[in-house]
C-alpha positions in Angstrom: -10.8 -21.4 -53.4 -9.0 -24.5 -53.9 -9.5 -26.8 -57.4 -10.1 -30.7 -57.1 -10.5 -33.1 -59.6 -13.0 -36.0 -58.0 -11.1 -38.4 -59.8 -7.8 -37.6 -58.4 -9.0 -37.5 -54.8 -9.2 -40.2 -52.1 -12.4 -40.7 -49.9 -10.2 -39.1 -46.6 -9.6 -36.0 -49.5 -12.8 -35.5 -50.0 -14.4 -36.1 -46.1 -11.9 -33.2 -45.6 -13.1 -30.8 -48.0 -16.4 -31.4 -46.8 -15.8 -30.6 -43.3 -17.4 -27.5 -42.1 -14.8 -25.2 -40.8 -16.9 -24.4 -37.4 -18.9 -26.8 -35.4 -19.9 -27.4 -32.1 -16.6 -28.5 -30.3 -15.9 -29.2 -26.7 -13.7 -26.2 -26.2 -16.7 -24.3 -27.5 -18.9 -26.0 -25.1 -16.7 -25.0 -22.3 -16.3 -21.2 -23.2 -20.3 -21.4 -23.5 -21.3 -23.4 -20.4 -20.3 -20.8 -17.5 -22.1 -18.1 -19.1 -25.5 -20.1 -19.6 -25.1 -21.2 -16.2 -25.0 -17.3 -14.8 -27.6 -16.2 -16.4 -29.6 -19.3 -15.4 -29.3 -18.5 -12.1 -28.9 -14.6 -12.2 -31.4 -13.6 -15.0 -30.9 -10.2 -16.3 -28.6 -9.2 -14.0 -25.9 -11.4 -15.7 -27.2 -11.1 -19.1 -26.6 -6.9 -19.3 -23.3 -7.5 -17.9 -22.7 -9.9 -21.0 -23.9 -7.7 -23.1 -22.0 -4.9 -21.8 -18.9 -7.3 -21.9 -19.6 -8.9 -25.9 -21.3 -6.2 -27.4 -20.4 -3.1 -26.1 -24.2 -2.3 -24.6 -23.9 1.1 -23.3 -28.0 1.3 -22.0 -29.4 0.0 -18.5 -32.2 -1.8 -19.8 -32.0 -4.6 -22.1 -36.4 -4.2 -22.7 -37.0 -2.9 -26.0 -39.7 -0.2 -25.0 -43.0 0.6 -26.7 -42.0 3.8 -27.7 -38.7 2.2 -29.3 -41.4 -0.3 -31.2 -43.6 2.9 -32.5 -41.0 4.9 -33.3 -39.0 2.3 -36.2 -41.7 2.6 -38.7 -41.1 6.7 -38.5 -37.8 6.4 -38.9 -37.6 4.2 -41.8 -37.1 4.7 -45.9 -40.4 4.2 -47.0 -38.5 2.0 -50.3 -37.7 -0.2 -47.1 -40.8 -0.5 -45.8 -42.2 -1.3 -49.0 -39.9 -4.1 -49.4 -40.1 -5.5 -45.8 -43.8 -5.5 -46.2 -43.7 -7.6 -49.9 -41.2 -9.8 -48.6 -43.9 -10.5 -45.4 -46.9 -10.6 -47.9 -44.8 -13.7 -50.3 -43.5 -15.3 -46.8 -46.8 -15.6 -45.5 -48.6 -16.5 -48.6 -45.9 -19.4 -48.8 -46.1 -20.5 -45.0 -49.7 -20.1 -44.9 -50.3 -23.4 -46.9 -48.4 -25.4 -44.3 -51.3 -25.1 -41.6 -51.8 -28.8 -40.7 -54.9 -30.1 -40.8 -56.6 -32.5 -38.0 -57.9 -35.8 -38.9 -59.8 -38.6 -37.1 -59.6 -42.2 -37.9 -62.1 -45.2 -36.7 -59.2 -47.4 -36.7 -61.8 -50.7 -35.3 -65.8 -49.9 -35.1 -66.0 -48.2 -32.0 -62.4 -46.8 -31.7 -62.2 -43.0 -32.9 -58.8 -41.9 -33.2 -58.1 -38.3 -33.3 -55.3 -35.8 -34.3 -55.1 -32.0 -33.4 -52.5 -29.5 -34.0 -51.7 -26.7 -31.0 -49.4 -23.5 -31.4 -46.5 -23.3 -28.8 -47.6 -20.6 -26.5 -44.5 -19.1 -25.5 -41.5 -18.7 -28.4 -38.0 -17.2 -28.4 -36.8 -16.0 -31.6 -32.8 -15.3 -32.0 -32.3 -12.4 -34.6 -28.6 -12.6 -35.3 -27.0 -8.8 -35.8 -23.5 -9.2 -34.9 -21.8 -8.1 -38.3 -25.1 -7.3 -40.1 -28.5 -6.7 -39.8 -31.1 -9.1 -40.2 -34.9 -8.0 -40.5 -35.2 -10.7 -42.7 -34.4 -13.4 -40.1 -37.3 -11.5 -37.9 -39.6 -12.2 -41.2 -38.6 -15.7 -41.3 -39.7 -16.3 -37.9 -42.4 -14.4 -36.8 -44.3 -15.5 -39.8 -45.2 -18.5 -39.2 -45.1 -17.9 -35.2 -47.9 -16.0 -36.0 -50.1 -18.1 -39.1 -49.2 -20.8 -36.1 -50.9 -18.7 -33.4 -48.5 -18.8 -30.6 -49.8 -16.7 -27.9 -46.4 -15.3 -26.9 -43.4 -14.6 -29.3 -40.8 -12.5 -27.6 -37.4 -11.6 -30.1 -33.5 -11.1 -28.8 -31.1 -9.5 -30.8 -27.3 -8.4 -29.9 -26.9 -4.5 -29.7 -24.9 -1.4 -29.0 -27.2 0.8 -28.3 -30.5 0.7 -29.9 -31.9 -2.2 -32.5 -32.0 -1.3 -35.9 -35.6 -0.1 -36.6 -36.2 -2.6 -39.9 -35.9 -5.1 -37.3 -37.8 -3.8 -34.7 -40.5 -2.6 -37.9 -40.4 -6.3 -39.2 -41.2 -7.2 -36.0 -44.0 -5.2 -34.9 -46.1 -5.8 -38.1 -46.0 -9.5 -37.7 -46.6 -9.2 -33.5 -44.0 -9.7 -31.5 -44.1 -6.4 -29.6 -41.4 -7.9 -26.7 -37.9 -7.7 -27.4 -35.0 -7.7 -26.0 -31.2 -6.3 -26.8 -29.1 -9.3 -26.2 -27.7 -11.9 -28.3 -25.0 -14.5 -28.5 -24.6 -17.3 -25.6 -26.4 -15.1 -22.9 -29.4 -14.1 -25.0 -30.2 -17.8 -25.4 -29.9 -18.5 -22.4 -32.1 -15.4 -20.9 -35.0 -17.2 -23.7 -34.0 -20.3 -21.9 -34.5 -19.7 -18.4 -36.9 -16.2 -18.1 -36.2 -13.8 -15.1 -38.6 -12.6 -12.4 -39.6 -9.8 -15.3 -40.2 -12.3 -18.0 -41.6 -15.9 -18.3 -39.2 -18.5 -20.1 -40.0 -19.7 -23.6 -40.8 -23.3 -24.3 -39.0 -23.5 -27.8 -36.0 -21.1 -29.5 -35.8 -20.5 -33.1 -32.9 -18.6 -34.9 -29.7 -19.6 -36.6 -26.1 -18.0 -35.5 -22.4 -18.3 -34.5 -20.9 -21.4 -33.6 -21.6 -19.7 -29.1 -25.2 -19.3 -30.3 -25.4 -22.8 -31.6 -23.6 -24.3 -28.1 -26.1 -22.5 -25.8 -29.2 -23.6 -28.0 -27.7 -27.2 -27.6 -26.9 -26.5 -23.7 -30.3 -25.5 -22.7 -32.2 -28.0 -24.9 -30.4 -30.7 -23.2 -31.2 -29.4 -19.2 -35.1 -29.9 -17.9 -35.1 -26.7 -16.9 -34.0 -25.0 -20.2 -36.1 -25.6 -23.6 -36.2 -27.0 -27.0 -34.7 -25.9 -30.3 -35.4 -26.1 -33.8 -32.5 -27.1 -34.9 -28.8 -26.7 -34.6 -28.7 -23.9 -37.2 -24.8 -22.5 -37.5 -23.0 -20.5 -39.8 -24.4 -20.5 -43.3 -23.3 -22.8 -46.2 -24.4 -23.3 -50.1 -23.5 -25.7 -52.5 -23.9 -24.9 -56.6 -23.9 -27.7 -59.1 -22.7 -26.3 -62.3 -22.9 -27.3 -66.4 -20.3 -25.3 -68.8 -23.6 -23.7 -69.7 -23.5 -21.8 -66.4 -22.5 -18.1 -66.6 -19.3 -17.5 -64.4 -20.0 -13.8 -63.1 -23.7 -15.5 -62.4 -21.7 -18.3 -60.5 -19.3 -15.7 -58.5 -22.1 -13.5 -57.6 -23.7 -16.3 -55.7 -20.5 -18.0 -53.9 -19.9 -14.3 -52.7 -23.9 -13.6 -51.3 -22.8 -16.3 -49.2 -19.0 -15.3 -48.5 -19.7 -12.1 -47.1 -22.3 -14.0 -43.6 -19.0 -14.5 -42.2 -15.4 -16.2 -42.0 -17.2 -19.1 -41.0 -19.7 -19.8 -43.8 -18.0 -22.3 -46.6 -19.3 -22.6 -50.1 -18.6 -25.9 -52.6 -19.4 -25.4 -56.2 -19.3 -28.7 -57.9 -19.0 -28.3 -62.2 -18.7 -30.8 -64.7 -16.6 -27.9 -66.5 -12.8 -27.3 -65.6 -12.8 -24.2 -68.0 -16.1 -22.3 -66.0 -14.1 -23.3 -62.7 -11.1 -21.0 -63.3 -13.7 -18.6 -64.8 -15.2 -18.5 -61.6 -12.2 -17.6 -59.9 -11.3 -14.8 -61.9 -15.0 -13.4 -61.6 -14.5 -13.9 -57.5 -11.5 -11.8 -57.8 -13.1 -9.0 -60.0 -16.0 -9.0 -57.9 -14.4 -8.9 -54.6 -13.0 -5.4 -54.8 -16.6 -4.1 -55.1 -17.7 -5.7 -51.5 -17.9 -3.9 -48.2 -17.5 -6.8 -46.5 -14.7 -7.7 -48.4 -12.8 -9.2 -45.5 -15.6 -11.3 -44.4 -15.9 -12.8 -48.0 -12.1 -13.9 -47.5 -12.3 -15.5 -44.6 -15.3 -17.8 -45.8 -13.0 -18.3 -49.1 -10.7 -20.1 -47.5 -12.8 -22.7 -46.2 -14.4 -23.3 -49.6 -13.5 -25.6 -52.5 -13.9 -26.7 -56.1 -14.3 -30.1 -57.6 -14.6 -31.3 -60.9 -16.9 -33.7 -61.2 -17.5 -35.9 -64.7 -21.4 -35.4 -64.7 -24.3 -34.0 -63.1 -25.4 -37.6 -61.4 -22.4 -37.3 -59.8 -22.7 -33.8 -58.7 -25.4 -34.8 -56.9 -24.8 -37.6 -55.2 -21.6 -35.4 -53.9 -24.3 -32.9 -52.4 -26.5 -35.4 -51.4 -23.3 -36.5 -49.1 -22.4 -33.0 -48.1 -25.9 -32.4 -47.5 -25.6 -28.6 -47.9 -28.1 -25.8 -45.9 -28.9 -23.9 -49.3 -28.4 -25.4 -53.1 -28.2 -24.0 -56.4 -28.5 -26.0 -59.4 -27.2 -23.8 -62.3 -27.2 -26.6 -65.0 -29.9 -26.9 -67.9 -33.3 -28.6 -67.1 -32.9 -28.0 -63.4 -36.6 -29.3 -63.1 -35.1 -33.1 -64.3 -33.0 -33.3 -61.6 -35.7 -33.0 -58.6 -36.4 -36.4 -57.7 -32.7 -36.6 -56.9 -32.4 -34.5 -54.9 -31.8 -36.4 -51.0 -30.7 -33.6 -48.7 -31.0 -30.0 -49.1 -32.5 -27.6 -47.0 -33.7 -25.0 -49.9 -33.1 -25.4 -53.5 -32.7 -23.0 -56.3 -33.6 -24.3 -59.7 -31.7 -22.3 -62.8 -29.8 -19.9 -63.6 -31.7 -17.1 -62.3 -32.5 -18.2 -59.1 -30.3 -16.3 -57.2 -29.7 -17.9 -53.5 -30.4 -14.1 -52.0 -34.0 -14.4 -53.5 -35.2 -16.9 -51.3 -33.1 -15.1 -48.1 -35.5 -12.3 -48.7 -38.4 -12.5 -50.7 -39.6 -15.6 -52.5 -41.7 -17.0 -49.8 -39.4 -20.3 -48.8 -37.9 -19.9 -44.7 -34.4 -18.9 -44.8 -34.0 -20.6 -41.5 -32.2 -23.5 -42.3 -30.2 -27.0 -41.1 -26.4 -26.9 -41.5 -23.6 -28.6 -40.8 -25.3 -32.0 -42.7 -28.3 -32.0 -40.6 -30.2 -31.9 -44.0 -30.2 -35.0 -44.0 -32.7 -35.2 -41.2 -33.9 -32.3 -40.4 -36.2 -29.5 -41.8 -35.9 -25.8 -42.2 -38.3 -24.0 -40.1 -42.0 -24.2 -41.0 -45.6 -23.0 -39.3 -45.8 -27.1 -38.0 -42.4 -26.2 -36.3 -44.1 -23.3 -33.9 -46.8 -26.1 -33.1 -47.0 -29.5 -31.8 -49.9 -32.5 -32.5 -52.3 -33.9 -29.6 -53.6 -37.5 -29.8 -57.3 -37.9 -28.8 -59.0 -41.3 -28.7 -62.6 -42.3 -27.8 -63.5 -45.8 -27.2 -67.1 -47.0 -26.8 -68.4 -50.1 -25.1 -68.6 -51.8 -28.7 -65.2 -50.7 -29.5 -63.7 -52.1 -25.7 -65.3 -55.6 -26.5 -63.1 -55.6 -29.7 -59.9 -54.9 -28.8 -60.2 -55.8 -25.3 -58.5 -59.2 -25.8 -55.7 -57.6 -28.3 -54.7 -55.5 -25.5 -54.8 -57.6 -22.3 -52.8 -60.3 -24.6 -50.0 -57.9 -25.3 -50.2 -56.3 -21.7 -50.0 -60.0 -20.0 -46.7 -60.6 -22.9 -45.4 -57.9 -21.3 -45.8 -58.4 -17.5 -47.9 -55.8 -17.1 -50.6 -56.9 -15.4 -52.1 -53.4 -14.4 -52.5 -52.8 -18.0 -54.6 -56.0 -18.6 -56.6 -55.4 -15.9 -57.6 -51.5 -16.8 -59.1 -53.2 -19.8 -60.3 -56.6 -17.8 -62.2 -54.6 -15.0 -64.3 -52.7 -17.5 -65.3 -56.3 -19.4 -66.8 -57.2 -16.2 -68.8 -54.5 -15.2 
């Protein structure tokens, strides 16, 4: 990781340190577009080929069969059953106090205005399993597809062979009982569009590579695709730390989030030049203990860190870079709250490790990147739903606001509008 002083860098220095090292380019796009396109008009049939072609798929069905669903929970460590099943039980105690609630307003006597919430019917979730696997990222998302009430929730996730069965285990104890054994480009696009076997989805959930992220934006952009949640890509974390910080604490973090992929990026931002080049020689001591050593590299080299002369400024830096996960590891975390602009999950302290809330604190690990913090949500039971407007207007209430109306209507040129509301004066 390279070493900045903020007082010694330009604006164009810093813009460059905070660009994300993978985004959603044209050439990506273009690599992305033909395969969406074939399995839009092919279904299945294309999709297995892609799999067989991406990920090696060596079955000749991609349907994740009941018996495949039954048999996970055998096959499983009971240790990791009991942790899949407390990691559900604090996710959905979490989630479970975002229900939205209806409410109806009598904005003029006689005018009732009404608001109620609907689940989705039909979601796609995208499990990412490329270079690891993710039962977690099935928790995350079938949680609150189900405290929502979707009817339908069906699950894709890239494989060899067979899904692992703590995925297909998270998955059946939190109802989605359809999956299939695709990911990447192709499996979005098989959510996307359906196949004579399998209806289409109306909304896809899921983070993943930089293909994943293209197709989700492809297909939310055509009719006949769907919407997204967000343009969730490779994952990212930002740390704000004091000289009180404990380095090994500090490594131990940048490295949970070094080891997603050569494409995640990590900024730690300290007020202390002496814990920086502690930091590094922690990263170094630490990294000969990780499997996924060469992963953790990869990611290294897109990350940075700056020197900053205070916490205030820290955060108005993250608040720019807006990052998908934050730690504050500074004293009286809690202070800093209100300041806090543009985050998608934040850990406050020392000991809140970034890992606990990928697993088992109860906050969605499904989060914005690439800056889209600053406007967008991580996902949430209100995201598997949508709101319905009702209003009821009674002959009192038409008398009212009948002339409000046809006056705006007639400054409009809308005369049909005026006269919906001027026929019923009359009679």
């Amino acid at each position: 990781m390279k070493t900045y002083e903020l007082n010694k860098i330009s604006k164009n220095e810093l813009k460059n340190i905070f660009t994300r090292p993978s985004v959603t380019n044209d050439d990506v796009i273009e690599i992305v577009r033909p395969i969406v396109n074939d399995v839009k008009n092919k279904g299945l049939k294309a999709a297995l080929s892609y799999a067989k072609k991406f990920d090696s798929f060596s079955g000749e069905s991609l349907i994740v069969t009941k018996k495949e669903f039954n048999s996970a929970e055998k096959k499983l460590d009971k240790k990791i059953k009991n942790a899949l099943i407390t990691a559900a039980e604090n996710i959905e105690k979490f989630h479970s106090k975002q229900f939205p609630k209806s409410y109806e307003v009598e904005t003029i006597k006689g005018i009732k205005c009404r608001r109620e919430f609907r689940a989705i019917e039909n979601v796609g979730l995208y499990i990412p399993g490329g270079t690891a696997v993710l039962p977690s990222t099935m928790l995350m998302l079938s949680i609150p597809a189900k405290i929502a009430g979707c009817k339908r929730v069906i699950a894709v996730t890239p494989a060899s062979e067979s899904i692992h069965p703590a995925v297909l285990f998270s998955a059946k104890i939190n109802n989605v009982n359809e999956m299939l054994k695709i990911g990447g480009a192709q499996g979005i696009a098989l959510l996307a569009y359906g196949d004579p076997e399998f209806n289409k989805v109306d909304k896809i959930f899921g983070p993943g590579n930089k293909y994943v992220t293209a197709a989700k934006t492809l297909v939310s952009i055509d009719p006949e695709g769907c919407t997204i949640d967000m343009p969730a890509g490779p994952s990212e974390l930002l740390i704000i730390a004091d000289e009180n910080a404990r380095a090994e604490f500090i490594a131990a973090d940048i490295l949970s989030q070094a080891e997603h992929g050569t494409d995640s990026q990590i900024i730690l931002i300290s007020t202390s030049g002496y814990l920086a080049k502690e930091v590094e020689l922690e990263i170094a001591k630490q990294l000969m203990k990780l499997d996924r050593r060469k992963y953790a590299l990869g990611a290294l080299e897109n990350s940075s860190i700056i020197i900053a002369q205070n916490i205030n400024e820290a955060i108005m830096l993250s608040n720019t870079y807006a990052p998908e996960h934050l730690i504050l590891n500074i004293n009286s975390a809690e202070k800093y709250i209100n300041q806090i602009q543009n985050a998608g999950s934040v850990f406050l302290g020392k000991y809140s490790a970034e890992s606990i809330g990928d697993y088992a604190s109860g906050t969605n690990h499904s989060l914005p990147t690439y800056g889209y913090a600053r406007s967008i949500s991580g996902v949430t039971v209100e995201a598997f739903m949508k709101s319905v407007s009702f209003q009821k207007v009674s002959q009192g209430g038409l008398n009212r606001i009948a002339e409000t109306v046809m006056d705006l209507a007639e400054t409009e040129k809308l005369d049909a509008h005026a006269n919906a509301v001027k026929i019923r004066i009359k009679k």
